[in-house]
N, C-alpha and C positions, 0 to 999 in steps of 0.2 A: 523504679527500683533496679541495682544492679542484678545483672545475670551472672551469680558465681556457681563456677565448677569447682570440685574437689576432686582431685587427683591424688590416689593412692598407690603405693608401693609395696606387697607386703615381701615377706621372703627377706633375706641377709638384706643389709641397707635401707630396710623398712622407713619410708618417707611419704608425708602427704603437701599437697600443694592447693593454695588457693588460686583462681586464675580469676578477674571480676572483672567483667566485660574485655575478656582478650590481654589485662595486664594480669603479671607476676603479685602478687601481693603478699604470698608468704609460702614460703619453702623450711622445712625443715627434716633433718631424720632422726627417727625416734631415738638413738642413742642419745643424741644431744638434752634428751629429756631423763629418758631411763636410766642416763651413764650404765646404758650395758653396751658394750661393744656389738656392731651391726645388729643391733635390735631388732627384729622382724614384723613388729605386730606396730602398726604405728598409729595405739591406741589414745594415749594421753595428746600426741600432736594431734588427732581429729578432736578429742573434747576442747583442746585449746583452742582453736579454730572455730568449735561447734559455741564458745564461749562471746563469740567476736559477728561470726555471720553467720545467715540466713545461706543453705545451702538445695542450688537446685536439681544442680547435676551431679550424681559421682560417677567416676572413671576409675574401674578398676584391672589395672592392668598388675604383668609381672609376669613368671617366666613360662608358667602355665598353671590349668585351671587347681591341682595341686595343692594348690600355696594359699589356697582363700579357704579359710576353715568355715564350714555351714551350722548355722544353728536350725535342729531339727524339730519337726512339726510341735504341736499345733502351732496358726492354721497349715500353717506350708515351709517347707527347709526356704532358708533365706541366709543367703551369706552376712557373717557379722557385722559387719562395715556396714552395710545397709539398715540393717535389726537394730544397729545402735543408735544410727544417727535421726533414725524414725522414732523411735523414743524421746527424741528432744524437738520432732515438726514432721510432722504427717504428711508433708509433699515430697515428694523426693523421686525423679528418675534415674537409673541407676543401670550404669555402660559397662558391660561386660570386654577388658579392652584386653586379655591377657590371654590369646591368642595371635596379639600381634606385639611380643617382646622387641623385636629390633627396629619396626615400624617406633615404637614408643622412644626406644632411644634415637631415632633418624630427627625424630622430629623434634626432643628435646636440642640437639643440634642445630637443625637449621631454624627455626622461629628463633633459638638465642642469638644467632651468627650474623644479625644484621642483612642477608644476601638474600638478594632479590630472588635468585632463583640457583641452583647453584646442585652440584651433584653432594650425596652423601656416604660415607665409608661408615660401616660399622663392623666392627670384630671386638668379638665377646665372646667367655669361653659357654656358658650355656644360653641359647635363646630358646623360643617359640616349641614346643613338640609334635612333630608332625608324624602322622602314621602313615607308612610306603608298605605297599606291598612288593614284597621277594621271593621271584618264583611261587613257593606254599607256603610261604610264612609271612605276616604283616610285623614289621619292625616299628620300633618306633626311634625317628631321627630327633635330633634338634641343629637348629640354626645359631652357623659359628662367623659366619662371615656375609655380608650384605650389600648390593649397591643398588645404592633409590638415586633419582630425581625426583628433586624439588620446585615447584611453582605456587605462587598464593592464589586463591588461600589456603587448598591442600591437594593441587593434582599430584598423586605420587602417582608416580615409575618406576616398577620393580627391573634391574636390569639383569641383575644376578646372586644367589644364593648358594654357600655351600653348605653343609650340615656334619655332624659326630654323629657317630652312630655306637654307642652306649651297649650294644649288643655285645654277648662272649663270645659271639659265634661267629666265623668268617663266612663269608658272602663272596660268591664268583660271578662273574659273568652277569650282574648287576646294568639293566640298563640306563639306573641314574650315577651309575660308577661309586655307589656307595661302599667304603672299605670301612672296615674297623679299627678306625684310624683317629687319632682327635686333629680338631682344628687349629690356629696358629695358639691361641690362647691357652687352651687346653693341656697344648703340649710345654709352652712355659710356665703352665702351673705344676705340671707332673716333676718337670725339673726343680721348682720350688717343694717341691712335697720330698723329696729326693730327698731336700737337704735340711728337712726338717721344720720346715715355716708350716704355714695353713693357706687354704686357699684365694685368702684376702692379700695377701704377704706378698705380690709378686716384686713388690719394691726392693723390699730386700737383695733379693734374686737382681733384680738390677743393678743397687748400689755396690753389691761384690762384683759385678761385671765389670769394673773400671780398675779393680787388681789382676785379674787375668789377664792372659796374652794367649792370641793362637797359639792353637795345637792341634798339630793336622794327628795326633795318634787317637784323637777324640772320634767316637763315630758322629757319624752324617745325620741330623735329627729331624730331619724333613724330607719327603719324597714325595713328589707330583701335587704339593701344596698341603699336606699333611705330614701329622707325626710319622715318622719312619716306623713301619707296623712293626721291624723286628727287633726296634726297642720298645715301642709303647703298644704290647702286646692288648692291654688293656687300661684303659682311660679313665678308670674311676677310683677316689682314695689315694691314700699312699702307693698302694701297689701297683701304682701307675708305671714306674720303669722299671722292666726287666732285662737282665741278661747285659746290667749294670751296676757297680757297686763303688761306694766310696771307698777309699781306705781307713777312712775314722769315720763315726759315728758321730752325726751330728751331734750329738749331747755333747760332746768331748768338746768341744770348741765353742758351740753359742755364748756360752759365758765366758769362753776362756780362750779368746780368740788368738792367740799366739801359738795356737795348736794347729791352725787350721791350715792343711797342705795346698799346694799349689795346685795341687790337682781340681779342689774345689771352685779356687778363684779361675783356672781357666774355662772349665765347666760353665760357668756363670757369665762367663766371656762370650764364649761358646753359643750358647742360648739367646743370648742378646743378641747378638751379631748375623746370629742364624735366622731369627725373626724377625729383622729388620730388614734383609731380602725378601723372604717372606713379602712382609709390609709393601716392600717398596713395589714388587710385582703385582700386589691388587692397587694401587693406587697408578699405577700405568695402564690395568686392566679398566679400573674409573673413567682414568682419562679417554677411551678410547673406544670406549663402549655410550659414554656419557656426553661426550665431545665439550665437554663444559670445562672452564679450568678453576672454577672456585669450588675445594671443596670443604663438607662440613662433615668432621668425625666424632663418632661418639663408641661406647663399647667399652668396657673394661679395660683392654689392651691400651684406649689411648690414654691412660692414666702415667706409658712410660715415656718420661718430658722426655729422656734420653733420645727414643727413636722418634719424637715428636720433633726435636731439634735436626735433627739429619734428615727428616723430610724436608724442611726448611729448603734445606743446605742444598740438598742434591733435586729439588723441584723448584727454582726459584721464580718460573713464571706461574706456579702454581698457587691462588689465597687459597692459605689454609685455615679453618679454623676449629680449635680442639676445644671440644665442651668440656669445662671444669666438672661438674657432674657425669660423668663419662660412664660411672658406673651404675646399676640398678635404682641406687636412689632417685638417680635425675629422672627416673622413666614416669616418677607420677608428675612430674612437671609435662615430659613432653607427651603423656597422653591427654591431659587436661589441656593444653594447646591445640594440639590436634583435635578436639572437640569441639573447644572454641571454633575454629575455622570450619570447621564443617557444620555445625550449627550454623553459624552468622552471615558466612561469608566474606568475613571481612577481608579486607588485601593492606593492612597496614600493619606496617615494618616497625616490630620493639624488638631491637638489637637488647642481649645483656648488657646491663651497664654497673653491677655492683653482685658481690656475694652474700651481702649482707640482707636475706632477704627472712632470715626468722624472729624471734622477738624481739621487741626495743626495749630496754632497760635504761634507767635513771643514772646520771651520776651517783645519784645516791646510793641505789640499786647495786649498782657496779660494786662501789666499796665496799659495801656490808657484805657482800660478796666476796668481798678480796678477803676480806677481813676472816674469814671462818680458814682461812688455810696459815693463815701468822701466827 
């Protein structure tokens, strides 16, 4: 009988994954069921699932422990995913993986990426949360930027790590140099929230970057690899940039966009252009820490094809390969892989070969389908 794991995601982009002896067999995110936009609870895709296989393992990963709601005693608190799927077969072991959010996404990466062994880039605007103690106070960080090596069938190499620190309060003299500062992602979300998107939105933010033009009267939005602290005083919400203002209010223009001043589109410019130094400086750090030149990225950020294509461009002895799932959803695949290989052992290579890996539907299916929106 096969050995399947089930890999979940909860949190925005909420996604579960089947993986049945080391192959993909079904991936989906619960929007795609719920039609609620980034769905979090990816309850109906495990009953779908739960309808099809016998499951042995779960893997529950995601950005931290947070996000996994507990159903409480009697006999004992038992997170729901588990509580539910035990109600439908009484075996079940169950992997607590979400304390390793950027490991999840490294590896949704490299098991997709066909490469044998190959470095990994991740930057994402929240990962893992990790408690540092500061001088007399213990903070709590999270991981915004990542670089692993990869080998089968799972030796990782942690090579480097930077973190956001979420805190109101500035910190000196820090000996892991932590500032109150956000990381590359973070701070091109703050510029998106600027201008009136949500935190999912950063495309938008990109697609107006191709109206803009330098403008050197813009401030500098990054210092020593972080947001510039004395715009992004603070990193959480809208109220993320300070001591910067548009001259129109985003309302005035998202529907009415012949409104919208130049200052926005250079802005937009701005921020793209500025993050993609950013970029290109950990991806040199990759290089050269890792000594490998195939690498595999995963992380929110690399959802922007824009700077995805100028990596190309400007590293062209470098194989790049950018995970389509790049963002939280893909991490119950790549915790479920990563289980796979450390369970098994196995050392064989299933590159992605297709997206299409959630339900199948009939022609017939299809039209009757079509047919409710005519």
């Amino acid at each position: 009988m096969a050995y399947n794991i089930l890999g979940i995601t909860p949190g925005h982009n909420g996604s579960a994954t089947l993986v049945s002896e080391g192959k993909v067999v079904f991936y989906l995110e619960e929007e795609r069921l719920s039609r609620i936009k980034y769905d979090g609870n990816p309850l109906r895709t495990i009953l779908y699932i739960l309808s099809k296989y016998k499951i042995n393992e779960l893997v529950i990963t995601g950005a931290h422990s947070s996000y996994i709601p507990y159903v409480p005693p009697p006999p004992e608190s038992q997170d729901v995913y588990s509580h539910l799927i035990k109600k439908y077969q009484n075996y079940l072991i169950t992997i607590p993986f979400w304390e390793n959010h950027h490991l999840s996404h490294a590896s949704n990466a490299f098991y997709n990426s066909g490469f044998k062994s190959s470095s990994v880039l991740v930057v994402d605007a929240v990962g893992s949360t990790h408690k540092f103690k500061n001088k007399d106070k213990v903070i709590d960080i999270e991981e915004t930027e990542s670089i692993f090596s990869f080998n089968y069938p799972n030796i990782v190499k942690t090579h480097y790590k930077s973190y956001n620190n979420h805190s109101e309060f500035d910190y000196e003299d820090d000996v892991l140099n932590i500032k109150s500062s956000p990381g590359i992602t973070k701070t091109y979300e703050s510029i998106t929230f600027l201008f009136g998107w949500g935190p999912m939105e950063g495309g938008k933010t990109m697609g107006l970057s191709s109206y803009g033009n330098l403008n050197k009267d813009l401030p500098l939005l990054f210092t020593q690899n972080k947001g510039n602290p004395d715009i992004f005083k603070s990193i959480l919400g809208r109220g993320a940039v300070n001591n910067f203002k548009l001259p129109i209010p985003p309302e005035d223009w998202h529907y009415k966009p012949h409104k919208i001043s130049q200052i926005e589109k250079d802005l937009a410019y701005h921020i793209q252009y500025e993050a993609e130094k950013e970029i290109f400086k950990l991806v040199e750090k990759t290089l050269d820490l890792t000594k490998l030149n195939k690498i595999a990225c995963a992380g929110g950020f690399f959802l922007n094809c824009v700077c995805n294509y100028k990596l190309i461009k400007r590293f062209p002895n470098v194989d790049f390969y950018f995970e389509p799932t790049s963002h939280d959803g893909g991490n119950s695949l790549g915790a479920a892989m990563y289980r796979w290989y450390e369970y098994s052992q196995d050392t064989k290579i299933r590159p992605r070969k297709t997206l299409y890996q959630g339900p199948q539907y009939t022609k017939t299916q299809i039209l009757e389908g079509i047919k409710k929106y005519i």
